[in-house]
Backbone as JSON, one array per atom type, in Angstrom:
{
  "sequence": "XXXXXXXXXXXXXXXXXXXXXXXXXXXXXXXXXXXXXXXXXXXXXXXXXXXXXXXXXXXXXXXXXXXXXXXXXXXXXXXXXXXXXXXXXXXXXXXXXXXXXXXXXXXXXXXXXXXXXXXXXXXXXXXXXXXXXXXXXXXXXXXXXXXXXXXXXXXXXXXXXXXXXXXXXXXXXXXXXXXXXXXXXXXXXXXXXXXXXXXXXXXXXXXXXXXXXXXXXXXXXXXXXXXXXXXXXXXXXXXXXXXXXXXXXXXXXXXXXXXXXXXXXXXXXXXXXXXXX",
  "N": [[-26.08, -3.0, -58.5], [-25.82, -5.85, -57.87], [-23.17, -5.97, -57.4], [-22.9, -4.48, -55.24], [-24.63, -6.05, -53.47], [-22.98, -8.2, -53.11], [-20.54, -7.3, -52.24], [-21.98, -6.83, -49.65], [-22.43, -8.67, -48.58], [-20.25, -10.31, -48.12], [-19.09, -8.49, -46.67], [-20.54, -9.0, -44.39], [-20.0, -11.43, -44.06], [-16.73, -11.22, -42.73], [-17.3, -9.61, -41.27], [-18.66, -11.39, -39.1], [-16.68, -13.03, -38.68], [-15.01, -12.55, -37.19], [-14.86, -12.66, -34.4], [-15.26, -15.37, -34.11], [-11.89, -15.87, -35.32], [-10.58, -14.75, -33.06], [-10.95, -16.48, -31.02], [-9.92, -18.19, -31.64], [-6.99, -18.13, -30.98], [-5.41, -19.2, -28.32], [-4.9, -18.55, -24.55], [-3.67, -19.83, -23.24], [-1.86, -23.19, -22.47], [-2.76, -26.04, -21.06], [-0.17, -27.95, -18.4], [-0.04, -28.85, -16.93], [-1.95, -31.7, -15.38], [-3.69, -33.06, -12.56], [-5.89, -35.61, -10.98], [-8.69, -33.9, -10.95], [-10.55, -32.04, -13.32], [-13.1, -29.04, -14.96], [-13.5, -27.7, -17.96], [-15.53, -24.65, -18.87], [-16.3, -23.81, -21.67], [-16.9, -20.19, -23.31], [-17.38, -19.71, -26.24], [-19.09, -21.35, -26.83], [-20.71, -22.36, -24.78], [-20.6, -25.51, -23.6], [-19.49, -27.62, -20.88], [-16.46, -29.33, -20.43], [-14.52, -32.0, -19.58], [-11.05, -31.23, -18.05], [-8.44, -31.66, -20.1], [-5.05, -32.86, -20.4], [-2.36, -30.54, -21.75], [-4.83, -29.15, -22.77], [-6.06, -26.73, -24.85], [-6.43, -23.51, -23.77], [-8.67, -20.67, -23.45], [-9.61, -17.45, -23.93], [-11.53, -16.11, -21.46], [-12.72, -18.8, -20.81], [-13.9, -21.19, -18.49], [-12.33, -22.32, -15.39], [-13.03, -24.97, -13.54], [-11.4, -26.93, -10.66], [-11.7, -30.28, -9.01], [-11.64, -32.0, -5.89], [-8.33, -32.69, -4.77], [-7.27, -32.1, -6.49], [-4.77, -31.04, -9.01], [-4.11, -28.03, -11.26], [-1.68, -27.4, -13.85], [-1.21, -23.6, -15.66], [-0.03, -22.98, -18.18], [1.08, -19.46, -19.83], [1.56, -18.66, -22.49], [4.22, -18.79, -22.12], [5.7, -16.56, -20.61], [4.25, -16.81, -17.82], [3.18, -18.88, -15.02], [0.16, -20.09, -13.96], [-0.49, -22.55, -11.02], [-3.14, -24.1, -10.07], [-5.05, -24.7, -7.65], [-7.24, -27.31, -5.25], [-10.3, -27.51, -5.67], [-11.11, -24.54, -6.87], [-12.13, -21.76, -8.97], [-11.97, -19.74, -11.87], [-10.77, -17.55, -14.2], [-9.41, -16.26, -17.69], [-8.61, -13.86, -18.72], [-6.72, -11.34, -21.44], [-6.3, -8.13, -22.55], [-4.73, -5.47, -24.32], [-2.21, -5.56, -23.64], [-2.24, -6.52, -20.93], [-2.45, -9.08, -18.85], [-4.81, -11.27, -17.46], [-6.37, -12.78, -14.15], [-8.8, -14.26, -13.33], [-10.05, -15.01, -10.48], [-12.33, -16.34, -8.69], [-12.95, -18.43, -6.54], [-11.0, -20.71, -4.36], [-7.92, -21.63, -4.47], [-4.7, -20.04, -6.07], [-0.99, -20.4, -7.7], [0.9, -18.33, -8.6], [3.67, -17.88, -11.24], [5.9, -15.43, -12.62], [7.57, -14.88, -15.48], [9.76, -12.36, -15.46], [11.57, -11.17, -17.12], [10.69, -12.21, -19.3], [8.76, -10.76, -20.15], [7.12, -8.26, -21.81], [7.85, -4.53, -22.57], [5.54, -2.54, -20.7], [3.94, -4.64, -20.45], [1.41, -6.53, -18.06], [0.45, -8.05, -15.26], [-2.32, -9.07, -13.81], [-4.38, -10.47, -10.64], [-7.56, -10.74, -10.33], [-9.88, -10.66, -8.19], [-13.1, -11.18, -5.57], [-13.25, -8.87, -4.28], [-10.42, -7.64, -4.13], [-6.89, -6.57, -5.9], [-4.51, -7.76, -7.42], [-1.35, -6.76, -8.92], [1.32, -7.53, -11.1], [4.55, -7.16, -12.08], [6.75, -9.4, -12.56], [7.17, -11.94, -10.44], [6.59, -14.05, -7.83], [3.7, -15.45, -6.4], [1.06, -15.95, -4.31], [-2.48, -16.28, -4.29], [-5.4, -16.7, -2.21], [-8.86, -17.5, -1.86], [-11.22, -16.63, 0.46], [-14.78, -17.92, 0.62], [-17.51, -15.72, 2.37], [-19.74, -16.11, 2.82], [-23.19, -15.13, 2.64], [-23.85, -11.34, 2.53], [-25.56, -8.77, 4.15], [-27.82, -6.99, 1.51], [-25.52, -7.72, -0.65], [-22.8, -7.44, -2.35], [-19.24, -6.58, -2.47], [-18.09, -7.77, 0.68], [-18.67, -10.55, 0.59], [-16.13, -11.85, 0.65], [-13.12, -12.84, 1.2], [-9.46, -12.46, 1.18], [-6.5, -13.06, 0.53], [-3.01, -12.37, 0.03], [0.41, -13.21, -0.99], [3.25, -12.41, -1.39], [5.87, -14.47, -2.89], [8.45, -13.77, -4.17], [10.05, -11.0, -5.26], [8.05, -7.99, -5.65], [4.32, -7.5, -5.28], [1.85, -5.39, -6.05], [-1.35, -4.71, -3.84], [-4.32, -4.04, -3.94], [-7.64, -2.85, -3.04], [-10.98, -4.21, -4.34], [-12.82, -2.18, -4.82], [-11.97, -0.12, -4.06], [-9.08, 1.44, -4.95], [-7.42, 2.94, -4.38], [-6.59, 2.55, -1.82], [-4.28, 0.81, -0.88], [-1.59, -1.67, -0.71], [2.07, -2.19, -0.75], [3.88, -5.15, -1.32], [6.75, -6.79, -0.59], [8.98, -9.66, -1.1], [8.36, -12.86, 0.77], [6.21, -11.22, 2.27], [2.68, -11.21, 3.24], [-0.4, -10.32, 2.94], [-3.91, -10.07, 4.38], [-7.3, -9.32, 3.01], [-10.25, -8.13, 3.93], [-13.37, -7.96, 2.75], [-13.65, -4.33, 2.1], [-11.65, -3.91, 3.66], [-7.96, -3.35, 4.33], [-5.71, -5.58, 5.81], [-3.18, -5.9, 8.28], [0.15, -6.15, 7.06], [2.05, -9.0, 7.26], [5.4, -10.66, 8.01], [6.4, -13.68, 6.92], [7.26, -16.66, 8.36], [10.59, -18.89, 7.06], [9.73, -21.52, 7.46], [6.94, -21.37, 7.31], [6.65, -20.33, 4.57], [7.73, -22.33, 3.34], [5.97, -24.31, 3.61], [3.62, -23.49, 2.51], [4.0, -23.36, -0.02], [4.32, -26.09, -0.42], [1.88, -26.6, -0.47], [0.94, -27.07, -2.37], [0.93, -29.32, -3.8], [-0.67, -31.51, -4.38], [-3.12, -34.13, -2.25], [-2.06, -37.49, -1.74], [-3.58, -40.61, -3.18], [-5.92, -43.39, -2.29], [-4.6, -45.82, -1.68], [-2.38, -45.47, -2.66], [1.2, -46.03, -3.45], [3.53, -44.77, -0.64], [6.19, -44.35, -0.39], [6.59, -43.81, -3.65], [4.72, -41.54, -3.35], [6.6, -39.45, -1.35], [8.65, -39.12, -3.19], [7.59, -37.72, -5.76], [6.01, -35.59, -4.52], [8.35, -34.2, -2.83], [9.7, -33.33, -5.35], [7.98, -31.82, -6.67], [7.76, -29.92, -4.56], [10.04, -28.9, -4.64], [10.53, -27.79, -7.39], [8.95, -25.63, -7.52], [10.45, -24.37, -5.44], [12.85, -23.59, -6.77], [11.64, -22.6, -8.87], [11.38, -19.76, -7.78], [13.55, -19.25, -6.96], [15.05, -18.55, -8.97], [13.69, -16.07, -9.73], [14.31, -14.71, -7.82], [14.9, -12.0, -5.89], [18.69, -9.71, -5.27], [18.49, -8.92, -3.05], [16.78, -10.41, -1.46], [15.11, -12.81, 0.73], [16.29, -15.83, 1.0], [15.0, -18.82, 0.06], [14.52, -21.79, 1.81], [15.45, -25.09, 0.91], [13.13, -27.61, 0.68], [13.18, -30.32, 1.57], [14.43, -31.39, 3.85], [11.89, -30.35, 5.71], [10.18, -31.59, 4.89], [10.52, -34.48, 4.93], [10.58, -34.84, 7.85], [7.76, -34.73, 8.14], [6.63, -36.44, 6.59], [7.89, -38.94, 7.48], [7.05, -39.28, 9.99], [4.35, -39.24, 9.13], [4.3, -41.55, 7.7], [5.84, -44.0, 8.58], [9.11, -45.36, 8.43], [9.69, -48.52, 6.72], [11.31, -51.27, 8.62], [13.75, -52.93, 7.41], [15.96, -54.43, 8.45], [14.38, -56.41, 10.1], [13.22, -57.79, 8.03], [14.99, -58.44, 6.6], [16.47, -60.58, 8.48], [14.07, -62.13, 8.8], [14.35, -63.77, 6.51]],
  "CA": [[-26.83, -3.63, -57.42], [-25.47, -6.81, -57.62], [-22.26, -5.89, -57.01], [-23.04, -3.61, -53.92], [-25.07, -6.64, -52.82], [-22.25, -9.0, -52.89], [-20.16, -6.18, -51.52], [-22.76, -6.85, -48.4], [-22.0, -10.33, -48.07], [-18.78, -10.57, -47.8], [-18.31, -7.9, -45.23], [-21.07, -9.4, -43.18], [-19.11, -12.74, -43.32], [-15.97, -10.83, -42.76], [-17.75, -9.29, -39.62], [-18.67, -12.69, -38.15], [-15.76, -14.15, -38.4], [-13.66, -11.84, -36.41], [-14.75, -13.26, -32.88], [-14.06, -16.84, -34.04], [-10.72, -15.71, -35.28], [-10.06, -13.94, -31.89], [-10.98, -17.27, -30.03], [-9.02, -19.58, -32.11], [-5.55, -18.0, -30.49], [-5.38, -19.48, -27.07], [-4.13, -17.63, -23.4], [-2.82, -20.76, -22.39], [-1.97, -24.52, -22.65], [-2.07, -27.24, -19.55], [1.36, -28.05, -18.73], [-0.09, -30.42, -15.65], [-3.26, -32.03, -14.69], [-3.72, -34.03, -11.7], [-6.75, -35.45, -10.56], [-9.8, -33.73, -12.15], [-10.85, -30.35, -13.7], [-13.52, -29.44, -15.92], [-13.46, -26.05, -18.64], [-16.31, -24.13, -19.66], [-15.63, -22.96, -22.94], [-17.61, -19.56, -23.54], [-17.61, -20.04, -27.65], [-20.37, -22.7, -27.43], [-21.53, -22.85, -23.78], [-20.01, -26.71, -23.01], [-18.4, -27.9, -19.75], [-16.32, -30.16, -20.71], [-13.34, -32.18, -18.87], [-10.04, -30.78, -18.84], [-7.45, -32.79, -20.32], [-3.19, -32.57, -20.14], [-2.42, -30.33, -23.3], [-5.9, -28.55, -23.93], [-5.63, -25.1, -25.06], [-7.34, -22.63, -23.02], [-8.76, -19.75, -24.19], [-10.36, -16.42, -23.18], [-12.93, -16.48, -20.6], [-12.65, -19.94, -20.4], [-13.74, -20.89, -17.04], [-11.68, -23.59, -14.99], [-12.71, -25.75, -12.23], [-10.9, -28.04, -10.06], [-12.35, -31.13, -8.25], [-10.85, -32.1, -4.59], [-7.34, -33.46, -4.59], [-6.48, -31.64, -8.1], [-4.01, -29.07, -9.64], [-3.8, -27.79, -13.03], [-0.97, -25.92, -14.19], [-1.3, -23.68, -17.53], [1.32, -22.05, -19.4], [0.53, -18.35, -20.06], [2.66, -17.6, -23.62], [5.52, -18.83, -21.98], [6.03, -15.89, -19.63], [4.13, -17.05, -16.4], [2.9, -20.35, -15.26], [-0.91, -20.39, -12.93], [-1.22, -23.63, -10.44], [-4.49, -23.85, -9.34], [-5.16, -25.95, -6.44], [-8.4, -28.08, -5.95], [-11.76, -26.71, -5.47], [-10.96, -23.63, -7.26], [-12.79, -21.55, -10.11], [-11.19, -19.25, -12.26], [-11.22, -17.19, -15.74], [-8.28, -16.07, -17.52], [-8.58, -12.95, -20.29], [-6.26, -11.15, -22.24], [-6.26, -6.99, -23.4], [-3.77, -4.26, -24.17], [-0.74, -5.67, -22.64], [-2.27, -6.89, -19.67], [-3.13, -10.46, -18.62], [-6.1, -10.85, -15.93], [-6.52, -14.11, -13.61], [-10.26, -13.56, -12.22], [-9.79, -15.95, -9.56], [-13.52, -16.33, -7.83], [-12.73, -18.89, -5.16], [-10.17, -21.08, -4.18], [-6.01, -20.55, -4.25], [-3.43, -20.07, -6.93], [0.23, -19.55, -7.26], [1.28, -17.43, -10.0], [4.95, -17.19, -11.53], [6.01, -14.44, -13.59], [9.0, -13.98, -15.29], [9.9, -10.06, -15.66], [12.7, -11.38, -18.44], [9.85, -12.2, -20.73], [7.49, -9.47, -20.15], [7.4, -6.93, -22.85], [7.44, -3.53, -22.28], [4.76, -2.15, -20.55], [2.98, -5.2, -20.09], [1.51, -6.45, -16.44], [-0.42, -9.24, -15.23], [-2.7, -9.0, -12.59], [-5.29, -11.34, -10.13], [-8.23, -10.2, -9.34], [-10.67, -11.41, -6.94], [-14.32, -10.37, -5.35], [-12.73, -8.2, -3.15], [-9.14, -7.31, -4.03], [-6.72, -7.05, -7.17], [-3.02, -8.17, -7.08], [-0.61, -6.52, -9.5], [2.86, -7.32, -10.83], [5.28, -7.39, -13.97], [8.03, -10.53, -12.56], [7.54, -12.38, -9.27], [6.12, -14.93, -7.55], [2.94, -15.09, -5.15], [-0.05, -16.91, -4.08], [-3.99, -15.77, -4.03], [-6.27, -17.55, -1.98], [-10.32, -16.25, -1.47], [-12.53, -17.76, 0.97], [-16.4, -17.15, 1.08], [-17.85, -16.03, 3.71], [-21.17, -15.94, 3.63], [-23.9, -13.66, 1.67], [-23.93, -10.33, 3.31], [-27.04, -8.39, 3.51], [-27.31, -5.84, 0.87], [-25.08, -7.89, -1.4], [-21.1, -6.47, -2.28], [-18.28, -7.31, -2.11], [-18.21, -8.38, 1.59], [-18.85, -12.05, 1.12], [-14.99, -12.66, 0.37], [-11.7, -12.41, 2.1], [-8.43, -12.78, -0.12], [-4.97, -13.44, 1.45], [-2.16, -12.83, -0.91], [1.45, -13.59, -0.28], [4.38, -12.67, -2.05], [7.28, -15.18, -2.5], [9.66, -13.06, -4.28], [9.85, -9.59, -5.83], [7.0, -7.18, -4.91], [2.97, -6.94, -5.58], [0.98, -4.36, -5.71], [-2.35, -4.97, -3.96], [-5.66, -3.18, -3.73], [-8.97, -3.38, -2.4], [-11.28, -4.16, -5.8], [-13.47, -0.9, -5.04], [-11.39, 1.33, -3.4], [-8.06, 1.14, -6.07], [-6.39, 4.13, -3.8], [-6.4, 1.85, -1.2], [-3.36, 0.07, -1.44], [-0.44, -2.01, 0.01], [3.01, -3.06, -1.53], [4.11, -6.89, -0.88], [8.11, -7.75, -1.13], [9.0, -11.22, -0.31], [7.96, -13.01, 2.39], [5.13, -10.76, 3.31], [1.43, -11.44, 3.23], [-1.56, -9.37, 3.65], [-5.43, -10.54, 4.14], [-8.36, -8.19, 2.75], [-11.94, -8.8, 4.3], [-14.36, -6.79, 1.96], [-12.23, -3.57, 1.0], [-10.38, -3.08, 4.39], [-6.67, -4.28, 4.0], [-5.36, -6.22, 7.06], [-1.68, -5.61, 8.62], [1.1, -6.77, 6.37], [2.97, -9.53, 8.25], [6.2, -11.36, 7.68], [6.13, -15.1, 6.85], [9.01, -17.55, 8.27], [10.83, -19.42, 6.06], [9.17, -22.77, 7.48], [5.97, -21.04, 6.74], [6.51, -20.18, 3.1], [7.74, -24.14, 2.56], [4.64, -25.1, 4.02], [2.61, -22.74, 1.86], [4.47, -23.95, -1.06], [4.0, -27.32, -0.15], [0.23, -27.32, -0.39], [0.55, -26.9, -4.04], [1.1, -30.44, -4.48], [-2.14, -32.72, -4.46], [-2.45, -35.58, -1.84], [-2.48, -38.77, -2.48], [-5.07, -40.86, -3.16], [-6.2, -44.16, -1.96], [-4.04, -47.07, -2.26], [-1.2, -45.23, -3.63], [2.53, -46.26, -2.59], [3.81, -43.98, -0.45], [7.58, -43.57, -1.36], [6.65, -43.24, -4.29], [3.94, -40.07, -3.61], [7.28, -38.76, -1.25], [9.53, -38.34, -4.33], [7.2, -37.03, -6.51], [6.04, -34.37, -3.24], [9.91, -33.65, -2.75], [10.35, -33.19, -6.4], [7.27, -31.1, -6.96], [8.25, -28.45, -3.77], [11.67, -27.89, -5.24], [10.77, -27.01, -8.36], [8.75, -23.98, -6.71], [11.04, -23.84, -4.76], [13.75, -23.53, -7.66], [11.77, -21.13, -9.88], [11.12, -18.85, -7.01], [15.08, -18.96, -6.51], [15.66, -18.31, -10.43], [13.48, -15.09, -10.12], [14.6, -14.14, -6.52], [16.13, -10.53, -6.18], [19.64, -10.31, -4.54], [18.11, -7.97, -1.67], [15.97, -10.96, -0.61], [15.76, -13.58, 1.65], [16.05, -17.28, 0.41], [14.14, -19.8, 0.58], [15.32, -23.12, 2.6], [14.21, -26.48, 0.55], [11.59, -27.95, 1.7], [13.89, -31.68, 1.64], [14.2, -31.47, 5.34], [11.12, -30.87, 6.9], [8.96, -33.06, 3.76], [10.97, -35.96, 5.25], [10.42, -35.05, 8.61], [6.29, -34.66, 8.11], [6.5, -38.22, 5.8], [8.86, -39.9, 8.76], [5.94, -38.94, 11.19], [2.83, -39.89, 9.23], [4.71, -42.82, 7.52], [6.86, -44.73, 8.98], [9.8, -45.93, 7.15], [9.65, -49.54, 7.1], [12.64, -51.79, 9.47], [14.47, -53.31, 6.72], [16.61, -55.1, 9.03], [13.7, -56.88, 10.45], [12.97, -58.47, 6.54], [16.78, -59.15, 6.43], [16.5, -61.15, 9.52], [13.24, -63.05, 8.31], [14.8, -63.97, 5.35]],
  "C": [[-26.21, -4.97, -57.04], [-23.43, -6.81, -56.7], [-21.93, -5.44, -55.2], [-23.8, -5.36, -53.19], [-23.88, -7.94, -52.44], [-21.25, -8.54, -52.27], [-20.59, -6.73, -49.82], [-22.22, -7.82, -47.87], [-20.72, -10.71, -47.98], [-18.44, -9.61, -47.02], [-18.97, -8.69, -44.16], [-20.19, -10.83, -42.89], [-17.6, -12.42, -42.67], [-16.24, -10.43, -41.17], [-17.61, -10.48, -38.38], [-17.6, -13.73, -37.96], [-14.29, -13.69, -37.45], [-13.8, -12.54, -34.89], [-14.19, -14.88, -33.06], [-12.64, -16.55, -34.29], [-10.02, -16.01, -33.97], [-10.03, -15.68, -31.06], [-9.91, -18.19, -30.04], [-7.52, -19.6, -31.51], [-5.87, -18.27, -29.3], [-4.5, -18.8, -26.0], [-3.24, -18.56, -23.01], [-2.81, -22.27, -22.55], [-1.66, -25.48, -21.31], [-1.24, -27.62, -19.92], [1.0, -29.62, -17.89], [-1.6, -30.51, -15.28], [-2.9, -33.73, -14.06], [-4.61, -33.94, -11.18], [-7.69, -35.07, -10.99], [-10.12, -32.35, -12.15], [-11.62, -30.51, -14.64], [-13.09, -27.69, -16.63], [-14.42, -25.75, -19.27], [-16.22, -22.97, -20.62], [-17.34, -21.63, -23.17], [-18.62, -19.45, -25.54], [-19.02, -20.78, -27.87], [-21.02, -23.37, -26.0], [-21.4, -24.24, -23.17], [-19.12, -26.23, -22.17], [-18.2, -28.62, -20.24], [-14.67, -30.94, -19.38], [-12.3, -31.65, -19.21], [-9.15, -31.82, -19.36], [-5.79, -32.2, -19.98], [-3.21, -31.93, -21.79], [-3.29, -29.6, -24.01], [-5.72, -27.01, -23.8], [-6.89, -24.44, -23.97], [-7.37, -21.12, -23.53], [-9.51, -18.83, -23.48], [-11.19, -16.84, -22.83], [-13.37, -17.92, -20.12], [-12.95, -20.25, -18.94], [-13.03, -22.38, -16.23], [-12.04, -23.83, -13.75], [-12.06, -27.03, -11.87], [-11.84, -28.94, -8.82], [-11.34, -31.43, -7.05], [-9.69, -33.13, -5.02], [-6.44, -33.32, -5.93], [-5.65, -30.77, -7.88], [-4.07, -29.48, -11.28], [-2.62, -26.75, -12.99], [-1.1, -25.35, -15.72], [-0.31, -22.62, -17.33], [0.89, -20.86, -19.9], [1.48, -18.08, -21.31], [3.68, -17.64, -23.29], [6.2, -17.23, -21.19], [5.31, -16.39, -18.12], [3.21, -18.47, -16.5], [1.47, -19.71, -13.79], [-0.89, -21.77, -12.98], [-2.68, -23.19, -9.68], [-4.99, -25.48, -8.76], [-6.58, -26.38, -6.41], [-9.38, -26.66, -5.55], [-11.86, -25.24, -5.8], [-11.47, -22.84, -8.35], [-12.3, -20.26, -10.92], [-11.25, -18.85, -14.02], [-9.74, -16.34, -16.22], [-8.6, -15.06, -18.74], [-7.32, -11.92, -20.68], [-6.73, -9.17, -22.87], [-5.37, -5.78, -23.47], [-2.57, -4.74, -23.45], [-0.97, -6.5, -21.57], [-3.52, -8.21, -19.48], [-3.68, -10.4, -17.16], [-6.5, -12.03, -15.58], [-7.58, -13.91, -12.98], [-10.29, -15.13, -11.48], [-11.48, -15.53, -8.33], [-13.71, -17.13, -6.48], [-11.61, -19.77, -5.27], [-8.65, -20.26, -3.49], [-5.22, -21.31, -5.27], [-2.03, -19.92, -6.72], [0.42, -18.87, -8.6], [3.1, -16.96, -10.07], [4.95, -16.37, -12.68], [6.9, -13.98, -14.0], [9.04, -13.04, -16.46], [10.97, -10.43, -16.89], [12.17, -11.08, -19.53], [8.98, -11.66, -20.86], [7.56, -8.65, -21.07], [7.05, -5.57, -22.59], [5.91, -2.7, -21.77], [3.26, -3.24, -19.64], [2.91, -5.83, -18.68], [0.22, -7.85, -16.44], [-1.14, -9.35, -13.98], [-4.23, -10.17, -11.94], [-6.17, -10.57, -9.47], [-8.97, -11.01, -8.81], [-11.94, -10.74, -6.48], [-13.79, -9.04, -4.71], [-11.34, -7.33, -3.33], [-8.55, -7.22, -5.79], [-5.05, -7.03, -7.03], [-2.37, -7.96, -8.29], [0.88, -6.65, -10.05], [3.34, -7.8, -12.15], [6.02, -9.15, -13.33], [7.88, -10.97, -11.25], [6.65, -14.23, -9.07], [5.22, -15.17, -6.41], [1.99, -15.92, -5.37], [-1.13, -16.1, -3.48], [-4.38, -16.57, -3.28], [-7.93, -16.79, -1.68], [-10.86, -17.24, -1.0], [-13.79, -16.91, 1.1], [-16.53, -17.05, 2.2], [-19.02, -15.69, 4.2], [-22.0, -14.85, 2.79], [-24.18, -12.99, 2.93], [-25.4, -9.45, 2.75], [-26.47, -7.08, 2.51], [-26.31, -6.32, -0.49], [-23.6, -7.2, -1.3], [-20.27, -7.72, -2.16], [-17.86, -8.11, -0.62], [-17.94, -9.89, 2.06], [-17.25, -12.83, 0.71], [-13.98, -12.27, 1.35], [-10.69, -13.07, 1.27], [-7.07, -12.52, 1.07], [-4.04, -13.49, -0.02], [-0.7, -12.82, -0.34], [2.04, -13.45, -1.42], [5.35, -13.81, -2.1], [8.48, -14.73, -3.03], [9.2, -12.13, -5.24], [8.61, -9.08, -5.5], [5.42, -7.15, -6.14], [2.28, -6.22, -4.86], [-0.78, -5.02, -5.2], [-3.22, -3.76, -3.65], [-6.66, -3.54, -3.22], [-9.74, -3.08, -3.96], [-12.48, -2.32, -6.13], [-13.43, -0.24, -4.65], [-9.72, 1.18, -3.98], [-7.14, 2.53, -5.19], [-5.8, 3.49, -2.29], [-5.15, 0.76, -1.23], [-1.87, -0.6, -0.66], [0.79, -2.99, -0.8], [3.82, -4.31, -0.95], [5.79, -7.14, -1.35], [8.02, -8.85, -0.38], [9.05, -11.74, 0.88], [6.89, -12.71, 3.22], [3.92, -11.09, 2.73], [0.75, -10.5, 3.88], [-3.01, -9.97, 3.6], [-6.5, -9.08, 3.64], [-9.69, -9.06, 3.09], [-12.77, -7.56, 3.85], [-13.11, -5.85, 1.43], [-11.48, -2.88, 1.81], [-9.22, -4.08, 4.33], [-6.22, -4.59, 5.8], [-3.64, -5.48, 7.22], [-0.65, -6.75, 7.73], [1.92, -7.66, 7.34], [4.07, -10.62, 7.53], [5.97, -13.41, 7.67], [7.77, -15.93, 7.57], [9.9, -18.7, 7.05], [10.06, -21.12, 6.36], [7.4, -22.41, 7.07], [5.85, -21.1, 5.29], [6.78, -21.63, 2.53], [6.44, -24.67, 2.49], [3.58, -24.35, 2.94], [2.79, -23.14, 0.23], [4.05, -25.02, -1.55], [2.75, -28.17, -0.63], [0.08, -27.27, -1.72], [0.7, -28.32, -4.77], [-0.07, -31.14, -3.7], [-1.92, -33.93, -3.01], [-3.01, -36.92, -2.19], [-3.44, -39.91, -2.34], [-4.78, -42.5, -2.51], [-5.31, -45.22, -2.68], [-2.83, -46.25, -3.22], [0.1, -45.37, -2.6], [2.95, -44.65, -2.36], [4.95, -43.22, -0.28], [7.27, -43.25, -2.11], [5.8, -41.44, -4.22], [5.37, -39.22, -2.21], [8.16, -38.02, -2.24], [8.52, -37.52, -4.83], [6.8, -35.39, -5.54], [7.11, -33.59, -3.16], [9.9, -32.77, -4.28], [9.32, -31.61, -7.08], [7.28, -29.75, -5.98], [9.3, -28.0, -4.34], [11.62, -27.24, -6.63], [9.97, -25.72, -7.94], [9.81, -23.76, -6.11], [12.71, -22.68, -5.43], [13.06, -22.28, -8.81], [11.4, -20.31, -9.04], [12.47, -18.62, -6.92], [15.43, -17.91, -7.84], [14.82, -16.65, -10.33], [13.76, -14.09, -8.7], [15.74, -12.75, -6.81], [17.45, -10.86, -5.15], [19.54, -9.73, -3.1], [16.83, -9.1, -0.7], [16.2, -11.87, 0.32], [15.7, -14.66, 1.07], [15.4, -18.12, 0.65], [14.62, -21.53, 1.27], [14.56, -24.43, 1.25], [13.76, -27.09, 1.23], [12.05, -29.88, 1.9], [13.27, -31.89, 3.29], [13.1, -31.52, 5.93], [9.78, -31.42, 5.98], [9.03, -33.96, 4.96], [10.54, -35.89, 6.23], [9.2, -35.64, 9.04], [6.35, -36.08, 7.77], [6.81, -38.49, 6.8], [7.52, -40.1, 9.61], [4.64, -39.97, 10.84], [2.98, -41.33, 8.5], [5.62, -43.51, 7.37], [7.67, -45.05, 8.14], [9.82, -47.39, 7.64], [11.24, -50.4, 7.97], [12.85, -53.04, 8.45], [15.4, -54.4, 7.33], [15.76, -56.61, 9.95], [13.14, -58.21, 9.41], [13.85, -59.47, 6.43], [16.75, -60.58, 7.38], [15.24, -62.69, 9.4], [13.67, -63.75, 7.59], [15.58, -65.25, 5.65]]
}
């Protein structure tokens, strides 16, 4: 008896300790936080702030406040930015990593190098679900309103390849389906798919572009150009690094940054200083 009863107790602790285990391995670690985000950890029901560095873990849920990004590190195969006002859950089973993206817009890289056999990573959304082993693309979902009757309806999802191809779907019609190589974009409103249309290359900079935060009050504004410049090219640079050789390239986004900055802020007349002086 005693034995059998101690027997008991040590499986039941054995039992309960398998979900903490499971939690304690994390999906992902912030690489970048700018601006503000908070994470509601499922384990114990706290929102808490995010920080630079905090592990993220299944189900985890992430929001961003206006004028944020977060980027997290997936295991060192793909990197999610998530732009502001965005909300978002990230889980983990069989091979396949799942970005439940509820509102906002992400970008998602993915490189196919470090994928392991079989495995796939996909975004879903109210409405839609975006599939792919190695590329590079961007979700966005806007509400639009409660529909009577409830459904899927109240979303619309826009996804956009930027290099190598995703598979998308409509989330409750999975036969439904349209394939994305670079460049192209498709919208879904409820679970009809829109016409696939080509992007220009000053488009895709610009779409790129918005992935960097703007800047806040009282901040110098050379300095928020470099960091802007510096932060398009590296999209712009790991979209190159996973670019197929059948695609089209992407221009850097140098040129028409400067042009936009030039416009909304002046460069100062230096010669005018000189002359004071």
């Amino acid at each position: 008896m005693i034995f059998r009863a101690v027997l008991g107790v040590a499986l039941a602790v054995s039992l309960t300790s398998i979900p903490a285990a499971a939690q304690t391995s994390p999906v992902g670690i912030v690489t970048t936080l700018q601006g503000q985000a908070t994470v509601a950890h499922v384990a114990n029901s706290s929102t808490l702030p995010l920080k630079f560095k905090d592990s993220i873990f299944e189900r985890d849920r992430i929001n961003t406040a206006e004028n944020s990004i977060v980027k997290v590190l997936m295991g060192g195969r793909a990197v999610v930015t998530v732009r502001e006002l965005s909300v978002l859950t990230i889980t983990e089973d069989l091979g396949r990593t799942t970005v439940n993206l509820k509102s906002g817009k992400i970008a998602v890289s993915v490189a196919k190098q470090k994928m392991k056999p079989g495995e796939t990573l996909e975004v879903h959304t109210p409405n839609a679900v975006a599939a792919v082993r190695g590329t590079v693309f961007v979700v966005e979902v806007a509400r639009q309103g409660a529909q009577a009757g409830g459904g899927n309806l109240g979303a619309a999802t826009q996804v956009t390849s930027v290099t190598g191809t995703v598979e998308v779907s409509a989330a409750n019609n999975p036969a439904n389906t349209a394939l994305l190589t670079a460049f192209k974009s498709i919208n879904l409103v409820g679970s009809s798919l829109g016409q696939v249309r080509t992007l220009s290359q000053p488009e895709m900079s610009t779409l790129l572009s918005g992935f960097v935060a703007s800047p806040r009050f009282g901040f110098n504004q050379a300095t928020w150009q470099a960091m802007s410049l510096k932060e398009q090219n590296k999209l712009v640079a790991l979209a190159a690094a996973l670019l197929p050789d059948d695609c089209p390239t992407i221009p850097p986004p140098t040129t028409r940054a400067r042009s936009i900055f030039r416009t909304s802020f002046p460069t100062p007349d230096r010669s005018r200083r000189r002359r004071r002086r």
